[in-house]
C-alpha positions in Angstrom: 45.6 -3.1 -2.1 45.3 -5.8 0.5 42.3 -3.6 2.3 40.8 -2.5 -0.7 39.5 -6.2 -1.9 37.4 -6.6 1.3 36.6 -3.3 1.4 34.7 -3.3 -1.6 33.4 -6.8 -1.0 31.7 -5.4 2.0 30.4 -2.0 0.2 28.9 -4.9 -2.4 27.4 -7.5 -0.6 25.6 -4.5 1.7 24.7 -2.4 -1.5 22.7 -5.9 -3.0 21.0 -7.0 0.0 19.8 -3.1 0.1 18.6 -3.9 -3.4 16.8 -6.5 -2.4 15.0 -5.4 0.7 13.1 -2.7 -2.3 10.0 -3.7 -2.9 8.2 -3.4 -6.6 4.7 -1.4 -6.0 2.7 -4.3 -6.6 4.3 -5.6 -3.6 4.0 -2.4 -1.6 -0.1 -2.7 -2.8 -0.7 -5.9 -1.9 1.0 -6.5 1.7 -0.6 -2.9 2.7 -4.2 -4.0 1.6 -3.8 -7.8 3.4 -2.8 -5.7 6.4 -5.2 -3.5 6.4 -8.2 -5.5 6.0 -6.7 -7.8 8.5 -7.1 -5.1 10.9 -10.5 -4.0 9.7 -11.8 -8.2 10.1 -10.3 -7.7 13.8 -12.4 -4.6 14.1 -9.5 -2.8 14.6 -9.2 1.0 13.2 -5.6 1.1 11.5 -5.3 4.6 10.6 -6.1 5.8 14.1 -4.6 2.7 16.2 -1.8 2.5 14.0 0.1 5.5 12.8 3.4 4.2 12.5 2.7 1.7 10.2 0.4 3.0 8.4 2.7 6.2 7.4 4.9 3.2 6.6 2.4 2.5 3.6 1.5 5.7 2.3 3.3 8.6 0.7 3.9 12.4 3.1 1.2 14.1 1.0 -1.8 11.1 1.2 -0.2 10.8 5.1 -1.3 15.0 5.8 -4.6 14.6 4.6 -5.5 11.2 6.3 -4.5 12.9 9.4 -6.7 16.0 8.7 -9.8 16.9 9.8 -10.8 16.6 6.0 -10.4 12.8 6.0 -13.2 12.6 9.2 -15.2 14.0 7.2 -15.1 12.0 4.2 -17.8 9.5 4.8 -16.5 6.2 4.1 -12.9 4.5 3.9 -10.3 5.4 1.7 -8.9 3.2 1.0 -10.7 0.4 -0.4 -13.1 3.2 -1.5 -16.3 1.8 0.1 -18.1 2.1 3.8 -17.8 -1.5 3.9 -16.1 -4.8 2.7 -16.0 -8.3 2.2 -14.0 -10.1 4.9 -13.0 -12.5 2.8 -11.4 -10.0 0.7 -8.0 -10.3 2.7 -7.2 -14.1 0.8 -7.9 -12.7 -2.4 -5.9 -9.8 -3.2 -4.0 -9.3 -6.2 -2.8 -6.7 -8.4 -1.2 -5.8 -11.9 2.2 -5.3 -13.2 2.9 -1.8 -12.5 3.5 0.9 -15.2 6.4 2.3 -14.0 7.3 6.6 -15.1 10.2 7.9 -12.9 9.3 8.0 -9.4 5.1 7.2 -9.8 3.3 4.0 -10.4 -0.1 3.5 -11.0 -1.4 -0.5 -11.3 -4.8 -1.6 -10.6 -5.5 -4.0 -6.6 -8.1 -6.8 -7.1 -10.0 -7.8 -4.2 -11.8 -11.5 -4.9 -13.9 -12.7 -2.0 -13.7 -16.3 -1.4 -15.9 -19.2 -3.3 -19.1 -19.4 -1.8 -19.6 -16.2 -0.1 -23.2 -15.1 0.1 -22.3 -11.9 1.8 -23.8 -9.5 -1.8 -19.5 -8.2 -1.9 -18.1 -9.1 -5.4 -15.2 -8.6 -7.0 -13.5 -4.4 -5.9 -10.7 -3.1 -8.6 -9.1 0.2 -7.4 -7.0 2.0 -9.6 -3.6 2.9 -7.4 -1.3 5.2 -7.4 2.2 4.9 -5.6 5.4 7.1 -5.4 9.0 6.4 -4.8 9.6 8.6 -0.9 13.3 8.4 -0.1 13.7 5.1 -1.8 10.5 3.7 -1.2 7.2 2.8 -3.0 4.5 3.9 -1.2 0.6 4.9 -2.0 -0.3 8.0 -2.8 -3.7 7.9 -4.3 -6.8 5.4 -4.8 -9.1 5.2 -7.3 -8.0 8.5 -8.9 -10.0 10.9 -5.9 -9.1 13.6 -5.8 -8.1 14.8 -1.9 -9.5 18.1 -0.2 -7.5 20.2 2.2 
């Protein structure tokens, strides 16, 4: 009995600081998109000079056809559905609660630009869809496209 106490004590304490490294899909959303456009505003190429982390974000599916010869050919960016983008963009992202059904979630990612800014970028809402990948939220779909293989 005298093992069993700290036994479970440790099973407990690592089994809630597991539940707290989750993160919600709105979470998931938003520190992908400040990440990405921070690499886009350093003229960086994420997808291509990042792989790792950028898998980290997205589901196996969205992952196979980003990697494709299908997504070179698509013609503008993904994932904030455009050719190009407000800089500011990366201080003013937000998103909605998500509507959660089993293992997808679809919310909505607000991009703001910043006060001021004469650059002809306004508000960008893009309808996301995320799903749960071994215990994980990650993207799966923008703005409802459809993806050709």
């Amino acid at each position: 009995m005298k093992l069993l106490l700290p036994a479970f004590l440790l099973f407990f304490a690592l089994h809630v600081s597991t539940a707290a490294q989750v993160k919600s899909p709105d979470a998931v959303a938003k520190g992908f998109y400040k990440w990405y456009l921070t690499e886009l505003n350093a003229e960086r190429e994420p997808i291509r000079q990042n792989k790792t982390r950028m898998k980290s974000f997205i589901s196996n599916r969205l992952s196979r056809w980003v990697y494709s010869p299908s997504y070179s050919e698509y013609g503008a960016d993904y994932f904030i559905d455009a050719q190009d983008w407000e800089q500011s963009w990366v201080n003013g992202i937000s998103a909605t609660r998500p509507v959660i059904k089993g293992s997808t979630a679809t919310l909505r990612v607000q991009f703001d630009p910043a006060k001021g800014t004469t650059s002809g970028f306004g508000r960008r809402i893009l309808p996301v869809k995320l799903v749960k990948e071994g215990g994980v939220w990650k993207i799966d779909k923008i703005n409802n496209r459809a993806l050709t293989k």
